[in-house]
C-alpha positions as CSV (number, residue, x, y, z in Angstrom):
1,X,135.0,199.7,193.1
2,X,131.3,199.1,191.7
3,X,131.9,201.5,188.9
4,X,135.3,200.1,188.1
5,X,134.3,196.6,187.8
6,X,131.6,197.6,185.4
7,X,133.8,199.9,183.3
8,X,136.2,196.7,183.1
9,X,133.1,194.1,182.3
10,X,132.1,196.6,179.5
11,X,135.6,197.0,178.0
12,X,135.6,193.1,177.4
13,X,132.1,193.0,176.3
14,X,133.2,195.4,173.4
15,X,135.7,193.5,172.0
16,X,133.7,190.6,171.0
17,X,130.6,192.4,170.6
18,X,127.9,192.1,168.2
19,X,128.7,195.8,166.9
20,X,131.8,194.6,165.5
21,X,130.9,192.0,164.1
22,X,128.3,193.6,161.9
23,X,131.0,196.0,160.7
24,X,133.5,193.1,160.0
25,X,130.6,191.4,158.1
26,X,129.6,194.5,156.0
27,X,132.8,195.4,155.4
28,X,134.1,191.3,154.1
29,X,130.1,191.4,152.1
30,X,131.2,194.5,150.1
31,X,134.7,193.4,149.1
32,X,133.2,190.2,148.0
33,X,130.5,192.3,146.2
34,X,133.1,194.1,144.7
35,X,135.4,191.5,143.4
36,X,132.6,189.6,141.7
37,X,131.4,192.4,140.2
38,X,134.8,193.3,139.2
39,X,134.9,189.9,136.6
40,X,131.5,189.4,135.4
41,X,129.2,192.7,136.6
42,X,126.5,193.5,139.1
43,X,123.7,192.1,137.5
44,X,123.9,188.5,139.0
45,X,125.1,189.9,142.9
46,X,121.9,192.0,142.5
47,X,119.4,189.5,140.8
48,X,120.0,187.0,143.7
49,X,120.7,189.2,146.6
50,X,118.9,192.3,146.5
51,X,115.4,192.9,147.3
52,X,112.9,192.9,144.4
53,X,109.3,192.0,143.5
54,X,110.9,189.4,140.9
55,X,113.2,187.9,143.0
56,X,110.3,186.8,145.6
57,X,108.4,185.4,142.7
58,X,110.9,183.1,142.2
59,X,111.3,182.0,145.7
60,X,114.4,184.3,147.2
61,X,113.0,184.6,150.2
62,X,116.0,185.1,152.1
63,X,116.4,188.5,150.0
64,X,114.8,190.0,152.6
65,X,117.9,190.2,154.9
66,X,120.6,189.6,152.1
67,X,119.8,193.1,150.3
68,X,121.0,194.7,154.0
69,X,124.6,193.6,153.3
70,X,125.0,195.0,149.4
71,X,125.9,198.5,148.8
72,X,126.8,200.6,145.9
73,X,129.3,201.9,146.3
74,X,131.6,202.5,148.7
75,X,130.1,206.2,150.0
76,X,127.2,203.9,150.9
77,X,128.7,201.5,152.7
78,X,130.7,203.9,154.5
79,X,127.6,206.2,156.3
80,X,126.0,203.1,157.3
81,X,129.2,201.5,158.9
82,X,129.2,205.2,160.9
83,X,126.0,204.7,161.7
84,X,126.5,201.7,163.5
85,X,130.4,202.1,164.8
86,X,128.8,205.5,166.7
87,X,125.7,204.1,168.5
88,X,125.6,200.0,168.3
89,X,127.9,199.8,171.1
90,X,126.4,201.8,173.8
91,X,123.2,200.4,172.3
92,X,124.4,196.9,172.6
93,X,125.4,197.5,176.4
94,X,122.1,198.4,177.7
95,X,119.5,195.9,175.4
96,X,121.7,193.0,175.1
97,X,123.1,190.9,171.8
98,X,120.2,188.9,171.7
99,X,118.0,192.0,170.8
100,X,120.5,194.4,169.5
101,X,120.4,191.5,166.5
102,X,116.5,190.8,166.5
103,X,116.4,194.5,165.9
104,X,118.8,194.5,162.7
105,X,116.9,191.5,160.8
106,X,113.3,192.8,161.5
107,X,114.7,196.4,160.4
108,X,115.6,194.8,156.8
109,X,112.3,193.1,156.8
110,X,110.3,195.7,158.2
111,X,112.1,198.5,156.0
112,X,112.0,196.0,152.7
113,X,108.4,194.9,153.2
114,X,107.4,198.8,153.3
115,X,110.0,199.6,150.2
116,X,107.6,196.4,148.1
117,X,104.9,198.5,148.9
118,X,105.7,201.7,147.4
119,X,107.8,201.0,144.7
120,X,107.9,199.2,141.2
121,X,109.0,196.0,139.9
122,X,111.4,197.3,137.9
123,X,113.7,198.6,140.6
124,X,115.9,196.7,143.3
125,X,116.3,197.8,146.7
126,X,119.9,197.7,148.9
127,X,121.8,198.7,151.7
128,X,121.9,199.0,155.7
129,X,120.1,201.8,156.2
130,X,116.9,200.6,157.2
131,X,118.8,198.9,160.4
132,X,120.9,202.0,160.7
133,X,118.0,203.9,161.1
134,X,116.1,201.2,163.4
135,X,119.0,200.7,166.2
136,X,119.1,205.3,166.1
137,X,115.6,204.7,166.8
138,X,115.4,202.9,169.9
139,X,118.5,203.9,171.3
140,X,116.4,207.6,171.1
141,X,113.9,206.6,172.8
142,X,115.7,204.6,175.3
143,X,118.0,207.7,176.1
144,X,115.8,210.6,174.7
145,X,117.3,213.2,176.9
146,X,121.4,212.6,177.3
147,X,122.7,214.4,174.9
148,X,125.2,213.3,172.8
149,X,127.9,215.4,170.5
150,X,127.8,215.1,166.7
151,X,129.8,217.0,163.9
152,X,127.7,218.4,161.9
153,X,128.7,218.1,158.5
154,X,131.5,216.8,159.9
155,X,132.8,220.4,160.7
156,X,130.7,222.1,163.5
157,X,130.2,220.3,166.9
158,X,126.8,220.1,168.9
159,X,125.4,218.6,171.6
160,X,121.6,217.7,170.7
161,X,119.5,215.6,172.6
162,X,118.3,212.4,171.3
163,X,114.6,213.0,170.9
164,X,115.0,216.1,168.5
165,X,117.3,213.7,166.8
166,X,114.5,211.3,166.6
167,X,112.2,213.9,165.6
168,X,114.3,215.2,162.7
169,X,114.9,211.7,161.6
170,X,111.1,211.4,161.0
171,X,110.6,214.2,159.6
172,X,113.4,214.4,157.0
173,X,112.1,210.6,156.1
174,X,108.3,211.2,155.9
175,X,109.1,214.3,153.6
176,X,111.0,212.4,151.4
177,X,108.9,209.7,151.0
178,X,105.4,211.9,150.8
179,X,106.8,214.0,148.1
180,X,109.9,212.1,146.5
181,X,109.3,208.6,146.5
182,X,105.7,208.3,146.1
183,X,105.5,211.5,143.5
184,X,108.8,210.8,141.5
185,X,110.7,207.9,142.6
186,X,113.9,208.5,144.3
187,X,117.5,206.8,144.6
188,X,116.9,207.1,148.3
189,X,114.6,204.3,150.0
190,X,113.0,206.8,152.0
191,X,110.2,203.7,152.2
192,X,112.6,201.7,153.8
193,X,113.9,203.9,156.6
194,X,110.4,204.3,157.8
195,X,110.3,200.9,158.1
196,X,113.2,200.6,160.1
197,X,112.1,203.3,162.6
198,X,108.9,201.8,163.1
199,X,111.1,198.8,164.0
200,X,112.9,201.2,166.6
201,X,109.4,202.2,168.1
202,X,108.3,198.5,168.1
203,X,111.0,197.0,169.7
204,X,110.9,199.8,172.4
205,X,107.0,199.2,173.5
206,X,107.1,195.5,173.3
207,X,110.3,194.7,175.1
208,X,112.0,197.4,176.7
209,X,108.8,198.2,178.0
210,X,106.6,195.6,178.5
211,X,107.1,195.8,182.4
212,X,106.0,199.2,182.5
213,X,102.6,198.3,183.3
214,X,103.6,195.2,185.9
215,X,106.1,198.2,187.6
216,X,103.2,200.9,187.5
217,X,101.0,198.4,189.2
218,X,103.3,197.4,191.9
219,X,103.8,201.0,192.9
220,X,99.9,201.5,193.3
221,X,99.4,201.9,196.9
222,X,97.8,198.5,198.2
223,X,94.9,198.8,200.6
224,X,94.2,195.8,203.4
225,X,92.0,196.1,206.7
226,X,94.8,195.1,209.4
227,X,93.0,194.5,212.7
228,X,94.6,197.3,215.0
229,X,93.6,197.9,218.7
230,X,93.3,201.6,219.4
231,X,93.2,203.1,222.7
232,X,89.7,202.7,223.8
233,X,90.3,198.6,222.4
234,X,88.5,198.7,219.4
235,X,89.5,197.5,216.3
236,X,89.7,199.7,213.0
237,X,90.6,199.3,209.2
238,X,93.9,201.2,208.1
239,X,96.3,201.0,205.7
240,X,99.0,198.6,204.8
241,X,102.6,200.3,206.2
242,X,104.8,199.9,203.6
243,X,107.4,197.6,204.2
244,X,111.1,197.5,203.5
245,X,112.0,195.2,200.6
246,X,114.0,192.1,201.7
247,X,117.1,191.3,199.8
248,X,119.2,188.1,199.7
249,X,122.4,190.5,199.9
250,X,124.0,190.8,203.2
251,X,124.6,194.2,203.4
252,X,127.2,193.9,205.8
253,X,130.0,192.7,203.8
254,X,131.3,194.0,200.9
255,X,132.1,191.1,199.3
256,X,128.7,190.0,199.5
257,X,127.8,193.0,198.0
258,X,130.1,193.1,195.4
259,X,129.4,189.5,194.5
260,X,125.7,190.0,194.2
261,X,126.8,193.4,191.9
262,X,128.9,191.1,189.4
263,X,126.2,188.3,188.7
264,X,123.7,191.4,188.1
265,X,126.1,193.3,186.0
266,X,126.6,189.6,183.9
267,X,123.1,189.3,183.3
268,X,123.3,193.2,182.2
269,X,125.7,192.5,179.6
270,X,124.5,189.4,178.6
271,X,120.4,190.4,177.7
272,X,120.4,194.2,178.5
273,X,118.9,196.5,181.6
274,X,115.8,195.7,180.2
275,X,116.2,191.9,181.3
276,X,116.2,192.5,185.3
277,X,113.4,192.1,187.7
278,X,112.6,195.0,190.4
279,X,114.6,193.4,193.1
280,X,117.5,193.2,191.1
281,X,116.9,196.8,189.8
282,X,116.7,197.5,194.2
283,X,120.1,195.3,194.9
284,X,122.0,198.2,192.2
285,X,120.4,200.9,194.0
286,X,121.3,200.1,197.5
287,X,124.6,198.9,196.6
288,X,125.4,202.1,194.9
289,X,123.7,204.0,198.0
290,X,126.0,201.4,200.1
291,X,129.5,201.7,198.5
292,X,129.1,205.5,198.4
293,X,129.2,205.5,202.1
């Protein structure tokens, strides 16, 4: 009953999920792109909305995120919306909308801050990628050892484990920028996908995991000096028994049970796994423990 409640929570969640909205917005962007290019040519779309050391002389700030949602051509556009249609949803389930979005913006301004870097003033910079490769990123190192199946080159099957994918991400990126970008210049932002899997790596360390020093403290054994009479009726230091943790759940009813599982399972939804405190984190385990009885 637990498991089908949350399979039916996360089939609603999906359809008006943050995943497809970025999709429906990419896809709507490049028609528009397209159709005013169509009657009067890329080179105003570009000038305004694309990423470029002129542009932020002259105050287009907001080129930072607008350059994400121009691409050339639809080959482009296409491998980014896979990209995001294959792992922003289950990503989007376990960090929340709130940061599955956070993560896309500071991807574009991460990746296009490290493109300015690197790269001339002559050249214009566009496209997804960089939060392509961000929201890859963390959803690696948030499930670095379920593997998942890919076609590779769309023909052969395999099941890889996220962390090699990670790995070869890196790799593939650092090579191209070490010794294409920097040496010869290259159509490929390499730059910019760096950017967005630092992003990745950031995002990981400073919210998915910025309990994991509170948690490793609270497991440190804690020492006190309890007053104990032993048998000859003196008293001795010991160590602190470890007690049970006390829940609000009655653990007799199953609707209490279940009740307490739904609000958790809201709040799961709603802000991600990341977003719940160690006794909620205990409530899901001893309900599961519960329920399987």
């Amino acid at each position: 009953m637990l498991y089908e409640r949350s399979y039916m929570r996360n089939r609603s969640f999906r359809i008006r999920s943050m995943t497809d909205i970025t999709l429906m917005v990419l896809i709507v962007c490049f028609i528009i792109q397209s159709v005013i290019e169509l009657f009067s040519g890329s080179f105003h779309v570009k000038e305004l909305l694309a990423l470029s050391h002129n542009g932020l002389k002259d105050g287009f700030i907001w080129q930072f995120v607008t350059h994400g949602f121009l691409h050339d051509g639809p080959v482009h556009l296409i491998f980014n919306l896979l990209g995001i249609h294959f792992i922003g949803r289950s990503l989007e389930s376990m960090v929340g909308q709130k940061l599955f979005l956070t993560s896309i913006v500071i991807s574009l301004f991460l990746g296009g801050l490290m493109w300015l870097s690197f790269n001339p003033q002559t050249v214009k910079l566009i496209g997804f990628s960089s939060s392509v490769l961000g929201l890859v990123a963390l959803y690696c190192l948030i499930k670095p050892e379920d593997k998942i199946s890919l076609l590779l080159f769309f023909i052969l099957p395999v099941s890889i484990k996220p962390k090699f994918i990670l790995c070869g991400l890196i790799a593939i990126e650092a090579y191209g920028f070490l010794f294409v970008e920097l040496k010869l210049g290259s159509p490929i932002a390499h730059s910019a996908h760096l950017g967005g899997i630092i992003t990745g790596y950031l995002i990981y360390f400073l919210e998915i995991k910025k309990s994991f020093l509170s948690d490793l403290l609270a497991k440190l054994p804690k020492f006190t000096t309890q007053a104990s009479t032993n048998r000859k009726g003196s008293k001795s230091p010991k160590f602190a028994t470890k007690q049970k943790n006390k829940y609000n759940v009655n653990f007799d009813t199953h609707q209490s049970i279940q009740q307490e599982v739904d609000r958790i399972l809201d709040k799961i939804n709603s802000e991600g796994f990341g977003a719940l405190n160690q006794k909620e984190k205990s409530i899901l385990e001893k309900a599961k423990n519960f329920l399987k009885k």
